[in-house]
C-alpha positions in Angstrom: 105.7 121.3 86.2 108.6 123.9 86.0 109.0 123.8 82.5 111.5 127.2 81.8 111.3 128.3 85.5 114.5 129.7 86.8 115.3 128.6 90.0 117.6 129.4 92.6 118.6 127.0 95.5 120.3 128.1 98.2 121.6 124.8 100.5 121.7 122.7 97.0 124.6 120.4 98.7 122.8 119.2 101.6 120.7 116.7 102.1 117.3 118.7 101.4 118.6 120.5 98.8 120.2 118.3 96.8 116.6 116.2 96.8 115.3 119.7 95.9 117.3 120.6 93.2 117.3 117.3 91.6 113.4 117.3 91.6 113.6 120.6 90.2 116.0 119.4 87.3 113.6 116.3 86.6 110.6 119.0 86.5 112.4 121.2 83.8 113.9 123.9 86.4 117.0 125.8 85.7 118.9 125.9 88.6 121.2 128.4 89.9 122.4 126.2 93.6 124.5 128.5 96.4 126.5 125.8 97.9 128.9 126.5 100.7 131.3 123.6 100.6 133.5 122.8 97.2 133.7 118.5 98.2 129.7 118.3 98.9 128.8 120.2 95.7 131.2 118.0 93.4 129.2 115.2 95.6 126.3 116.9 93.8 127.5 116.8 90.4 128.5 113.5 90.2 125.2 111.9 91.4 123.4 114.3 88.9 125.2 113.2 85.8 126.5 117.5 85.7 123.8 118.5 84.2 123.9 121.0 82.2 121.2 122.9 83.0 122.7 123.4 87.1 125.1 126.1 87.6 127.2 126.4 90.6 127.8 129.7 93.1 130.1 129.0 96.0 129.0 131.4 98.5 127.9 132.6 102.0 124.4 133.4 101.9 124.8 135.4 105.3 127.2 138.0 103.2 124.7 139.8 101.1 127.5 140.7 98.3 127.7 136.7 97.9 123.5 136.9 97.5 123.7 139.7 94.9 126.3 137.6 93.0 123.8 134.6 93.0 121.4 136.4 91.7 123.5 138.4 89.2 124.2 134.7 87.6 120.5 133.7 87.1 120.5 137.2 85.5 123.3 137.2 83.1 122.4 133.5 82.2 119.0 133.9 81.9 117.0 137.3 82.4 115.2 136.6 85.5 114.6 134.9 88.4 111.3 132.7 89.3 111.8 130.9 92.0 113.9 131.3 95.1 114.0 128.4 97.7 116.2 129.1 100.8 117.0 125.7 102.4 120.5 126.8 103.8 120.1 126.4 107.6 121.4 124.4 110.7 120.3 123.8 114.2 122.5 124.4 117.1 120.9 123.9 120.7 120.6 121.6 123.7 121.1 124.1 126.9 117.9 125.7 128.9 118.0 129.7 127.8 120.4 130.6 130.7 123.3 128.7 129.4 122.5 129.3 125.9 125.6 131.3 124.7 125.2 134.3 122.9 127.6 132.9 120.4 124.9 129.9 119.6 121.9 132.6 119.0 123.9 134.9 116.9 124.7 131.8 115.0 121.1 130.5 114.6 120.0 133.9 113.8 122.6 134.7 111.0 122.3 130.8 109.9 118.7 130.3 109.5 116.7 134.0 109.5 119.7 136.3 108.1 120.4 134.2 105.5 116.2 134.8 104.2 116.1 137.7 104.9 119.8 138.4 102.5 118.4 136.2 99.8 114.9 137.6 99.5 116.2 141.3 99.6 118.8 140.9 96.7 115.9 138.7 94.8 113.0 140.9 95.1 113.2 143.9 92.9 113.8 141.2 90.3 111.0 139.6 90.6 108.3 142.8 91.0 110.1 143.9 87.8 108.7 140.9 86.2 105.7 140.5 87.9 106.0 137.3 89.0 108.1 135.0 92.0 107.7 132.2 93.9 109.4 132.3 97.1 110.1 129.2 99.8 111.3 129.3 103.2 112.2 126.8 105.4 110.9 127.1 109.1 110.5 124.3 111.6 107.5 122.5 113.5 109.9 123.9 116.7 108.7 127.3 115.5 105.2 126.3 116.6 103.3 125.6 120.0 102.6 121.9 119.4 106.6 121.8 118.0 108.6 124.2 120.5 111.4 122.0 122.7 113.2 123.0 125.5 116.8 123.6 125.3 116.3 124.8 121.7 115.5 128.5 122.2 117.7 130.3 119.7 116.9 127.5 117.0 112.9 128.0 117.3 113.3 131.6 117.7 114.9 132.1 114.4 112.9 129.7 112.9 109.9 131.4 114.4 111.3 134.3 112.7 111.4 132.7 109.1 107.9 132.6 109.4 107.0 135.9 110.3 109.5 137.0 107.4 107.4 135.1 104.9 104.2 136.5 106.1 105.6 139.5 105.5 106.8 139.1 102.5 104.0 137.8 101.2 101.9 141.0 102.1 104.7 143.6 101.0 104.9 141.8 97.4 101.3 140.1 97.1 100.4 142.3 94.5 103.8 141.8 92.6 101.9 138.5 91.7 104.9 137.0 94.1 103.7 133.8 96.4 106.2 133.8 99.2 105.2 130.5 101.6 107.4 128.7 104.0 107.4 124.7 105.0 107.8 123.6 108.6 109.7 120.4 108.5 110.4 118.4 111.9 113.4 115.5 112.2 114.0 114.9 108.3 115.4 111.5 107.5 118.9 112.2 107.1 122.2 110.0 107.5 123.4 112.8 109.4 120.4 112.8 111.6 120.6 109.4 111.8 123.9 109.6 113.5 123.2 112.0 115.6 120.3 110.2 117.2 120.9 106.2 116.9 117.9 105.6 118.7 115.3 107.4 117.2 112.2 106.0 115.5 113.3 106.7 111.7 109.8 105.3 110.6 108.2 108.8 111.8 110.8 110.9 109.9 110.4 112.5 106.4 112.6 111.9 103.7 114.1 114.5 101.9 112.4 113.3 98.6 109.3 113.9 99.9 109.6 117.5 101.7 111.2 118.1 98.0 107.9 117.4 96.4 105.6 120.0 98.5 108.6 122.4 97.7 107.6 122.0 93.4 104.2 122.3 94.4 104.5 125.3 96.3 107.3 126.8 93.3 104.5 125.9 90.8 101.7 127.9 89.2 99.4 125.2 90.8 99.7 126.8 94.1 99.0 130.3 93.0 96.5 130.6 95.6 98.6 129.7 98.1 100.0 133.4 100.1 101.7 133.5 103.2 101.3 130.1 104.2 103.4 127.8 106.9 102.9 124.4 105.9 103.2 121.4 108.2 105.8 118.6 106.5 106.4 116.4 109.1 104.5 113.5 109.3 104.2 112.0 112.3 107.5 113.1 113.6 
């Protein structure tokens, strides 16, 4: 489905991005994968066999001289970028607004909205050269009115903020022949997640696998008619 695409992963080492940039591999992808942490992308490695067509950038997608690297590495290795999927992201919460430090929002903001908004901005000009892109961002269902929690307000705001950046994108660069979308996962099925909340119905969660899937399809040409779309992934959760 991604036969000679040339994809960039940002997140590869966690949990949703390692499903994602394994599915891409299977698919026929290129992948250039931004991973933060040196032990969790060796992790990586070694469950995909170190295949030779993943290359690894250590970096800090919130820096945009890291993001320009990234990119500069799809380009030397291979003269373009297709695809950029930003799955780096966190959630930090669990105070009503008033006792929400600054410290958390700043950190939500720069962790899940700066770090789309850094990626997209170095990968761009690439992409309208070529006349052709396929961008993915990651929001959340507590970005929406049926999704939005209390004591989460910095989390949904920047992940409210995702969203609007993809719209936007999608207008700016429509006619680039450039499908920018986002996905709005809930709870995903995680072993971190799992620890964190031991008595949660895991049933209703989404496995990574599966989110992965909707992100090929959405980094395909099968979804060229899909612009500026927020798509629900979460099940039942």
């Amino acid at each position: 489905m991604l036969q000679g695409k040339v994809a960039i992963v940002t997140g590869s080492a966690g949990a949703l991005g390692s499903a994602t940039t394994r599915i891409f591999l299977e698919n026929g992808a290129k992948v250039i994968a931004l991973y933060h942490t040196q032990e969790k992308f060796d992790k990586l490695l070694e469950n995909l066999g170190n295949n030779e067509n993943l290359i690894g950038v250590r970096g800090d997608a919130t820096i945009f001289e890291d993001c320009e690297k990234l990119v500069q590495t799809a380009i030397k290795e291979h003269d373009k970028v297709d695809i950029l999927v930003n799955i780096v992201g966190g959630w930090r919460g669990g105070n009503i607004l008033e006792k929400t430090p600054e410290e958390t929002w700043d950190h939500m903001m720069n962790l899940n909205a700066k770090t789309v908004f850094q990626t997209c901005k170095a990968v761009l000009p690439y992409m309208a050269e070529k006349n052709y892109g396929k961008i993915v961002n990651i929001s959340s269902k507590s970005s929406t009115g049926e999704g939005r929690k209390k004591n989460s307000s910095a989390y949904a705001a920047s992940k409210a903020a995702v969203r609007t950046l993809t719209q936007t994108i999608s207008e700016e660069y429509g006619d680039k022949n450039i499908n920018a979308n986002c996905i709005m996962p809930s709870t995903i099925d995680t072993e971190d997640n799992r620890k964190m909340m031991p008595k949660a119905n895991f049933s209703k969660w989404v496995p990574p696998n599966q989110i992965a899937e909707t992100i090929v399809f959405l980094c395909s040409d099968l979804s060229q008619e899909i612009k500026g779309a927020c798509i629900p992934v979460y099940g039942d959760s």
